[in-house]
BAFI-3210 file (N, C-alpha, C; in Angstrom, 3 decimals, decimal comma, padded with zeros to 6 digits):
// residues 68
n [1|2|3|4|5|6|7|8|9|10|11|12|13|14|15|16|17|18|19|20|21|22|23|24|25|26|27|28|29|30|31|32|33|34|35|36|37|38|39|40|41|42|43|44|45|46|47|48|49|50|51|52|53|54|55|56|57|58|59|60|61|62|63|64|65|66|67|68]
n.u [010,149|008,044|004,423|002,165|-000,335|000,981|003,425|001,441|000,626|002,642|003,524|001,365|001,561|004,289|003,479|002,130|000,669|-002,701|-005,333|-006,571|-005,475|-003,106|-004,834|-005,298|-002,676|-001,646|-003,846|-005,362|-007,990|-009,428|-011,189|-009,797|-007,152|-008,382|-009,367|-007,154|-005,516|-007,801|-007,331|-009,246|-008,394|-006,191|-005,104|-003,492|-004,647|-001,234|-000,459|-001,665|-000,387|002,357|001,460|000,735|003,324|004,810|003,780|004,007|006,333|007,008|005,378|006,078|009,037|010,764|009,031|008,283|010,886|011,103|008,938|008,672]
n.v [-012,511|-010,210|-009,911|-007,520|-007,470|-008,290|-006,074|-003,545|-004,020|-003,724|-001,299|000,501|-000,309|000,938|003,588|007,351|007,802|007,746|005,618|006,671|008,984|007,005|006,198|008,360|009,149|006,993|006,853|004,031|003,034|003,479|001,205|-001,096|-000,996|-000,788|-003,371|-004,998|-004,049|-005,200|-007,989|-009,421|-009,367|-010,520|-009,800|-007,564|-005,810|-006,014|-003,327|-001,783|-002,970|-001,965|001,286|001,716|000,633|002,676|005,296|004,792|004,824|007,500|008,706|008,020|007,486|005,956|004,184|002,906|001,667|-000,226|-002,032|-002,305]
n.w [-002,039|-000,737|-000,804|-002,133|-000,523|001,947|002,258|002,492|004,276|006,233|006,353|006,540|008,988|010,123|009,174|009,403|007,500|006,001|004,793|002,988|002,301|000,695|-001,356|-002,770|-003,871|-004,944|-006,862|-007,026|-005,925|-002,930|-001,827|-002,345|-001,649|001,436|001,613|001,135|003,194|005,278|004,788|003,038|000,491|-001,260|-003,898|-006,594|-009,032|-011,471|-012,410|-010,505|-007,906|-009,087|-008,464|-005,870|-004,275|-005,440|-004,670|-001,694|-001,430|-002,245|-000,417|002,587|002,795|004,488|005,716|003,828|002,741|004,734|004,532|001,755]
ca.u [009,560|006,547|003,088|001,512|-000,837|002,133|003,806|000,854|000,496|003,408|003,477|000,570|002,035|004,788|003,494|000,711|-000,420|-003,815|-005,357|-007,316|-003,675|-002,497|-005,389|-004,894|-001,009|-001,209|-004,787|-005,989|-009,372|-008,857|-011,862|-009,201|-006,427|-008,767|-009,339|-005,924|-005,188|-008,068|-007,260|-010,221|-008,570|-005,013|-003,514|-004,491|-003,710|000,321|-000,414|-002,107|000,632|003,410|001,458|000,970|005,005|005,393|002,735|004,325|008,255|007,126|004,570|006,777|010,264|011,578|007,975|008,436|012,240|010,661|007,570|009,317]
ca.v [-011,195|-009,760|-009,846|-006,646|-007,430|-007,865|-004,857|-002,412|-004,591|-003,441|000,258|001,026|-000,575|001,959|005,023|007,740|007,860|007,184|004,737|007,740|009,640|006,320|006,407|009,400|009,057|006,205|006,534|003,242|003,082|002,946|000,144|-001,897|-001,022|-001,183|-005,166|-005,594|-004,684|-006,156|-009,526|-009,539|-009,547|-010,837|-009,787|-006,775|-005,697|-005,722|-002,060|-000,956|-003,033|-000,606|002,630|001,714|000,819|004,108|006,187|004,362|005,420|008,896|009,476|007,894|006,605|005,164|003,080|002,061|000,674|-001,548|-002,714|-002,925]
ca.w [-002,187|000,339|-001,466|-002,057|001,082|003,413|002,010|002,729|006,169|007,234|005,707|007,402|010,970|010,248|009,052|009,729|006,117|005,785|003,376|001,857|001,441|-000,078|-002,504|-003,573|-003,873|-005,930|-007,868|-006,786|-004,859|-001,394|-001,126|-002,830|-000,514|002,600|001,385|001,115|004,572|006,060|004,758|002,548|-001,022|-001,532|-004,641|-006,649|-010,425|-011,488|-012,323|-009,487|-007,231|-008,946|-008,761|-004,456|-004,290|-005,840|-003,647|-000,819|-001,506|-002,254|001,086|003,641|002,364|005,551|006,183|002,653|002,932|005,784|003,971|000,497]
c.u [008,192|005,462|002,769|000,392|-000,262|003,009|002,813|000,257|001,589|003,906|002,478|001,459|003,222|005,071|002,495|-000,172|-001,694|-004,155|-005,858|-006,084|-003,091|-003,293|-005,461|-003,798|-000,801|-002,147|-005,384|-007,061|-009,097|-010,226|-010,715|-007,931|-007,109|-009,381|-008,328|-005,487|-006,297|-007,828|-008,452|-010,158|-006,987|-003,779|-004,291|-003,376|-001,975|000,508|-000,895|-000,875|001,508|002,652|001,123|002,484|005,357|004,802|003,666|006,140|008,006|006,487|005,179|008,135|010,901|010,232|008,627|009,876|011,901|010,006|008,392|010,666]
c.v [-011,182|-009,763|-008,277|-006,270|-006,969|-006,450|-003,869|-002,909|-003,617|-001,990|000,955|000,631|000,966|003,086|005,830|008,037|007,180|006,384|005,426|008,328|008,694|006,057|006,930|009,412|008,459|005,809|005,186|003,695|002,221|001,791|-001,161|-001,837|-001,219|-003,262|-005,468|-005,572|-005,219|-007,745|-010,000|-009,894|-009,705|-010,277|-008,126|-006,784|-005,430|-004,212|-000,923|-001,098|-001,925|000,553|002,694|001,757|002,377|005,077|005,974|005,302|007,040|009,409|009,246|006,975|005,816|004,087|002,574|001,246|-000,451|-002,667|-003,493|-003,405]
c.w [-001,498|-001,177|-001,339|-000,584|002,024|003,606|002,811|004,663|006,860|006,590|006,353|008,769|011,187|010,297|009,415|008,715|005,875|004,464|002,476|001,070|000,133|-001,856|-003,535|-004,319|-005,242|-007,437|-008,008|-005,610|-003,851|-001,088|-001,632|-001,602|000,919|002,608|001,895|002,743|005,459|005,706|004,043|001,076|-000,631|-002,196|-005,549|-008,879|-010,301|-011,293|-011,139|-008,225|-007,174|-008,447|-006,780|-003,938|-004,305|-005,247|-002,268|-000,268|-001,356|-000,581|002,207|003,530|003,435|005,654|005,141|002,466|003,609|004,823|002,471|000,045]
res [x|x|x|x|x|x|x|x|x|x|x|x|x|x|x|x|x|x|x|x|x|x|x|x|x|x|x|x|x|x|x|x|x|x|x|x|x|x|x|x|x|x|x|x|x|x|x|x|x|x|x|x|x|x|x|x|x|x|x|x|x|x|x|x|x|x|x|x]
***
């Protein structure tokens, strides 16, 4: 199973959703998601993980099949 990192690595490569959109989406703070994809923070809460997954599926379902 992809890491939460690699996931939003490759969700961004695929989609045009911004990390602000994704912030919003999922109610995590996008300085937390802009870590994650720079390679700055790894892993993030379990709960915040799901509520990105689930931001992710809803804002661009085909990126998100890739990624997740």
């Amino acid at each position: 199973m992809k890491t939460i990192k690699e996931q939003i690595e490759i969700f961004f490569a695929e989609s045009a959703v911004s990390q602000s959109q994704l912030a919003q989406a999922s109610g995590v703070n996008v300085v937390y998601i802009h870590r994650l994809k720079a390679g700055k923070q790894q892993d993030v809460y379990s709960a915040s993980a799901d509520a990105l997954r689930k931001a992710m599926r809803e804002l661009d379902p085909v990126a998100a099949k890739k990624a997740l």
